[in-house]
C-alpha positions as CSV (number, residue, x, y, z in Angstrom):
1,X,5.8,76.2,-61.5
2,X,8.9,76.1,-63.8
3,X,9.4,74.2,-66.6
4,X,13.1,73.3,-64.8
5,X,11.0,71.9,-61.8
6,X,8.6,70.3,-63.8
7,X,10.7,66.6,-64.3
8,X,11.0,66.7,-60.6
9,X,7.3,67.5,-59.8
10,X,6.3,64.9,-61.6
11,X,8.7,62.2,-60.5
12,X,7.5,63.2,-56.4
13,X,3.7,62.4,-58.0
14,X,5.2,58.8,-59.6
15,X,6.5,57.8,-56.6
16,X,3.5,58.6,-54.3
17,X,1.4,57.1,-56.5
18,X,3.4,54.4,-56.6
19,X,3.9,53.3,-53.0
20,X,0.2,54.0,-52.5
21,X,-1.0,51.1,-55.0
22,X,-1.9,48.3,-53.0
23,X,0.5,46.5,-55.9
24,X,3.6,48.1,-54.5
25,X,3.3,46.2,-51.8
26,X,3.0,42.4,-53.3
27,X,6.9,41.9,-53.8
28,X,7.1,43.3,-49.8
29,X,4.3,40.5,-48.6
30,X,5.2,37.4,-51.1
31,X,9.5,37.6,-50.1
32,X,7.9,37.1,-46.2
33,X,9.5,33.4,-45.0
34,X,6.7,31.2,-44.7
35,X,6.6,29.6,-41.6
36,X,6.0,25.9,-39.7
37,X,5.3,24.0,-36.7
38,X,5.7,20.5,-36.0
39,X,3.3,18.9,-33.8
40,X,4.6,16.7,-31.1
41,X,2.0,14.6,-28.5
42,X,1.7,15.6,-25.1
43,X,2.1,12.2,-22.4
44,X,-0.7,10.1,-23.1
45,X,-1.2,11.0,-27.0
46,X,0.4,9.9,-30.3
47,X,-1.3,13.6,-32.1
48,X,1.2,14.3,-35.0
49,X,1.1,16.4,-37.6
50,X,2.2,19.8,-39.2
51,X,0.9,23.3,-40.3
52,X,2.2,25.7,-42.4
53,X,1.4,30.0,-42.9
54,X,2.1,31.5,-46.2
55,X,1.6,35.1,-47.2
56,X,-1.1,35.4,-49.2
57,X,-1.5,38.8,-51.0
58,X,-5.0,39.0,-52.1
59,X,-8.5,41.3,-52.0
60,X,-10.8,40.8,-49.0
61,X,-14.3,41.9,-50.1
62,X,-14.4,45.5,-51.3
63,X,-11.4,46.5,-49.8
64,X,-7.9,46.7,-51.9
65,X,-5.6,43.9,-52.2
66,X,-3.1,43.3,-48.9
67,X,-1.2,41.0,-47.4
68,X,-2.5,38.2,-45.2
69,X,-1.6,34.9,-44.0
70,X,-2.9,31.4,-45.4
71,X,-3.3,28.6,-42.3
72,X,-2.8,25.0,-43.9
73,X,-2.4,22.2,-41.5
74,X,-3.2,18.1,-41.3
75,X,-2.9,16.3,-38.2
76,X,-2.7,12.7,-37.5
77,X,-4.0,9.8,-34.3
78,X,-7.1,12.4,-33.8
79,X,-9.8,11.0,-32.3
80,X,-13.3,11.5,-34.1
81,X,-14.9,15.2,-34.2
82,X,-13.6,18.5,-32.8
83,X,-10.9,19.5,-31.6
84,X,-9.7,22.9,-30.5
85,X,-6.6,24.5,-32.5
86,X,-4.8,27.8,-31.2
87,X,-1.3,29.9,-30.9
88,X,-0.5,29.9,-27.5
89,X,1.9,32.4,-26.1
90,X,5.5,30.8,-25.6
91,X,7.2,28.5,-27.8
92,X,8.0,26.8,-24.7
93,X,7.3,23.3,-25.1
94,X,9.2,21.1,-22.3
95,X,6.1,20.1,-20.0
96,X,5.0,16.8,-20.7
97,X,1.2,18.3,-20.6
98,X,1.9,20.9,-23.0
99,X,1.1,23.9,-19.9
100,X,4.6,25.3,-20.7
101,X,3.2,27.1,-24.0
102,X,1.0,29.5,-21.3
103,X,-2.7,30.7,-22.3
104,X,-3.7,32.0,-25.8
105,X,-1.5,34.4,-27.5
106,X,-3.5,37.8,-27.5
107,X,-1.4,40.1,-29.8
108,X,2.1,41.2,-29.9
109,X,0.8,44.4,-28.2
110,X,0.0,42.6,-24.8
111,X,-3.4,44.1,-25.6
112,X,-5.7,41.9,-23.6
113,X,-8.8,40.7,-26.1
114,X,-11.5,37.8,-25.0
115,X,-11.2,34.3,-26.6
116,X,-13.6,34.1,-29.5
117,X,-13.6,32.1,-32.8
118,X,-11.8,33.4,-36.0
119,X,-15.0,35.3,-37.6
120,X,-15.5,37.1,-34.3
121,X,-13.7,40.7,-33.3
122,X,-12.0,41.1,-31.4
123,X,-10.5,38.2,-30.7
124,X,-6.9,36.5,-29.6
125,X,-4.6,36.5,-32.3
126,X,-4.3,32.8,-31.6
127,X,-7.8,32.1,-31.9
128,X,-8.3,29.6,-34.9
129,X,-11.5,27.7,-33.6
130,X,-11.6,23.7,-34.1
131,X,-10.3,21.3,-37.3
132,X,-12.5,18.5,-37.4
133,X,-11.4,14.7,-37.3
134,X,-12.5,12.2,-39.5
135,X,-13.1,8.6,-38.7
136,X,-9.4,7.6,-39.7
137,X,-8.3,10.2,-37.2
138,X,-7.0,13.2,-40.0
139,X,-7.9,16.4,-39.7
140,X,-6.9,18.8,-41.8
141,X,-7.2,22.8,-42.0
142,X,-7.2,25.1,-44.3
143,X,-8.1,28.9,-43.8
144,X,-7.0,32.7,-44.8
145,X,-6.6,34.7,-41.7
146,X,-7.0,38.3,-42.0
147,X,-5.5,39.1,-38.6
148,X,-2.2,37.8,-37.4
149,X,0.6,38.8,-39.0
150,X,3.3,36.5,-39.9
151,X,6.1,38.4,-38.0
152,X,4.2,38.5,-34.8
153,X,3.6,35.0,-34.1
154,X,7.7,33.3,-34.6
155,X,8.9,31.8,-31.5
156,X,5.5,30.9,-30.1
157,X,3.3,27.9,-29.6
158,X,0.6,26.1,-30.6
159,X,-1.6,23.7,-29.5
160,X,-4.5,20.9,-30.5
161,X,-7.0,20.6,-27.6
162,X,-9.2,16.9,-27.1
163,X,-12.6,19.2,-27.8
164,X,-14.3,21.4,-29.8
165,X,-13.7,25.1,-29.4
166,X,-17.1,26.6,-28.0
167,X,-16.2,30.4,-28.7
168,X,-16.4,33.6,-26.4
169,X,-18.8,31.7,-24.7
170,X,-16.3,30.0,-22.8
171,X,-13.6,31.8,-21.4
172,X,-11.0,32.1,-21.4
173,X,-9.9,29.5,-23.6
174,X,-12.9,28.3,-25.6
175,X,-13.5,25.5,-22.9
176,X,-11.2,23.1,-25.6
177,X,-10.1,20.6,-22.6
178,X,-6.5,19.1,-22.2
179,X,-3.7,19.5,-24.6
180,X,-3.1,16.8,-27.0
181,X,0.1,18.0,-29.2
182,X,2.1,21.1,-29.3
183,X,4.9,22.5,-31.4
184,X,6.8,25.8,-31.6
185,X,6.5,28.3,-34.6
186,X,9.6,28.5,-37.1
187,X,10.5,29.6,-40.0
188,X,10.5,27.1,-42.8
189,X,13.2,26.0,-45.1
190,X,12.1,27.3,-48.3
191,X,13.4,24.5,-50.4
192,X,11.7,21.7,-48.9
193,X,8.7,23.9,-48.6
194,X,9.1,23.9,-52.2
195,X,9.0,20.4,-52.7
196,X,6.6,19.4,-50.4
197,X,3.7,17.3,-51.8
């Protein structure tokens, strides 16, 4: 190698490096919108609430540092216990029942998977298990999901079901009974994210 091609060698190593460090991707994941959904009740139900997903750039066990999504939610007028909490596939919220969202949002492949709770694999994308109630009806929610992406679930639904989630050993759904609130998946207005308390 010449000296003359030396400067440019090197630069071509700098860069490679570069976009391989799981750092060179932080700026990418953290200038993601965060988004929200705004719970609405279903006839029958006063279920209100919100919840909120944030990139979250971080390790996962031994693995290097990527980007992921943090699921923070609090719902309101729950009654005591379990209640089932998933993405559904449409953002399609006119029924009065809340069937207008469709079944569980699989993945934004169309790739069929079985419904299972979020430590399982595979599972649906919108598979987030239960958020328990307390006695004053609040439930709130607060996990890292190392699935979804945030750019995959926009424009669809969600739904919080009267029961507990039992898993992949109920399908299709997790045998979480009626729906009790929905809402449709947004993106967030950054400043009043910002001053949320």
């Amino acid at each position: 190698m010449s000296i003359s091609t030396l400067p440019l060698f090197l630069l071509a190593v700098l860069l490679s490096c570069s976009a391989a460090s799981p750092f060179y991707w932080k700026k990418p994941c953290l200038s993601q919108p965060s988004l929200t959904c705004y719970f609405t009740p279903t006839a029958g139900h006063n279920v209100t609430g919100s919840v909120q997903f944030s990139p979250l750039f971080m390790r996962k066990a031994r693995s290097r540092n990527r980007c992921f999504v943090r699921i923070t939610a609090k719902l309101n007028n729950l009654s005591p216990g379990y209640h089932g909490f998933h993405i559904h596939t449409y953002g399609d919220i006119r029924s009065s029942d809340g069937k207008s969202t469709g079944g569980h949002f699989s993945n934004p492949s169309g790739i069929a998977r079985q419904h299972a709770l979020p430590g399982d694999w595979p599972r649906h994308w919108g598979d987030f298990g239960s958020l328990e109630a307390a006695g004053d009806g609040t439930a709130t929610y607060d996990r890292v999901d190392y699935i979804i992406k945030l750019r995959g679930i926009v424009g669809r639904g969600m739904i919080v079901h009267a029961l507990e989630d039992k898993g992949k050993e109920a399908q299709p759904s997790g045998g979480a009974g009626s729906r009790q609130a929905r809402c449709v998946i947004g993106i967030a207005n950054p400043d009043y994210m910002a001053n949320m308390s």
